[in-house]
N, C-alpha and C positions, 0 to 999 in steps of 0.2 A: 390231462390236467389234474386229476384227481389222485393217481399215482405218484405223480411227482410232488404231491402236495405232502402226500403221506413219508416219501422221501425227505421233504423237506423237515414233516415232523420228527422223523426219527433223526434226523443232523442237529436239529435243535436238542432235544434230550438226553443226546448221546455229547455233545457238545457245553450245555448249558449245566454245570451241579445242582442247582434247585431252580426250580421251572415251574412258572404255574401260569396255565391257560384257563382265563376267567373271562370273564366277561367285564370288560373295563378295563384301566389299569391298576399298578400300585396306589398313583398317585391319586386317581379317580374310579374307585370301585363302583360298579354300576347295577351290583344287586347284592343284596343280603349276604347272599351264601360267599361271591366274592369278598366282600369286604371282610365277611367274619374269618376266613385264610389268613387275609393279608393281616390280618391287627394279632392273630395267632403267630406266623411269621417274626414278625417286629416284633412281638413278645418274646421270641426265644432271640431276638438279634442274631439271624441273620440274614446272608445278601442273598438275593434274588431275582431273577428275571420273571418280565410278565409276557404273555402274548394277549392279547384282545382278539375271544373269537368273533365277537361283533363285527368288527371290521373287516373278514374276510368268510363271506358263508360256505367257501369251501373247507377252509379250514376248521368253525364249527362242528360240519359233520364228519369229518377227517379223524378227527379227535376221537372223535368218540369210537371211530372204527377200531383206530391204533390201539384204543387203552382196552377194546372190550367193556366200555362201561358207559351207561346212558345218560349220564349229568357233569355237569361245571358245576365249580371247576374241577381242574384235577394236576395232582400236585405228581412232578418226578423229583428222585432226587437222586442225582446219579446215573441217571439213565432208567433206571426204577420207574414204574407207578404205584406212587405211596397210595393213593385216593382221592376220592372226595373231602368235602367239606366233613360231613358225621364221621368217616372212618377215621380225618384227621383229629376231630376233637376227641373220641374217642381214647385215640393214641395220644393225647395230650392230657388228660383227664387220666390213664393207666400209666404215664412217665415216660412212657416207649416215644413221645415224641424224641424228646431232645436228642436220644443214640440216634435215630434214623437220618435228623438233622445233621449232626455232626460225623455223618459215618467217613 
């Protein structure tokens, strides 16, 4: 199960242009660090998909296998893992968001 989970992450990343697995959705962000993504996001306008790792605890720790990194959310673009929440604002804060957005 666990395998094919990880599978199923890389089909989504590899499949999805900007992707971010948070906790909650777009529509309803369910903590801090999600929502503060998502209002980043919609700041630079554009589209994205969400996954909710709440809703599947496999997927949760799945996640975090795939990316090599220990927190939500965490943003691809491209197939890419851009980061986190601080390494996004970061790269929003030094300009380099918007090229990475738009690559």
């Amino acid at each position: 199960m666990y395998e094919e989970k990880l599978a199923e992450i890389q089909h989504l990343v590899s499949h999805t242009p900007i992707l971010l697995f948070m906790k909650g959705s777009k529509e309803q962000p369910l903590c801090r660090f999600s929502l503060d993504v998502v209002r980043l996001l919609r700041r630079h306008q554009v589209d994205f998909e969400t996954r909710d790792v709440l809703e599947d605890d496999i997927l949760r720790e799945a996640i975090k296998e795939f990316s090599d990194w220990p927190t939500l959310p965490q943003l691809y673009v491209n197939g890419e893992f851009i980061g986190g929440r601080d390494i996004l604002m970061d790269l929003d804060e030094s300009g380099e968001l918007e090229s990475v957005l738009k690559q």
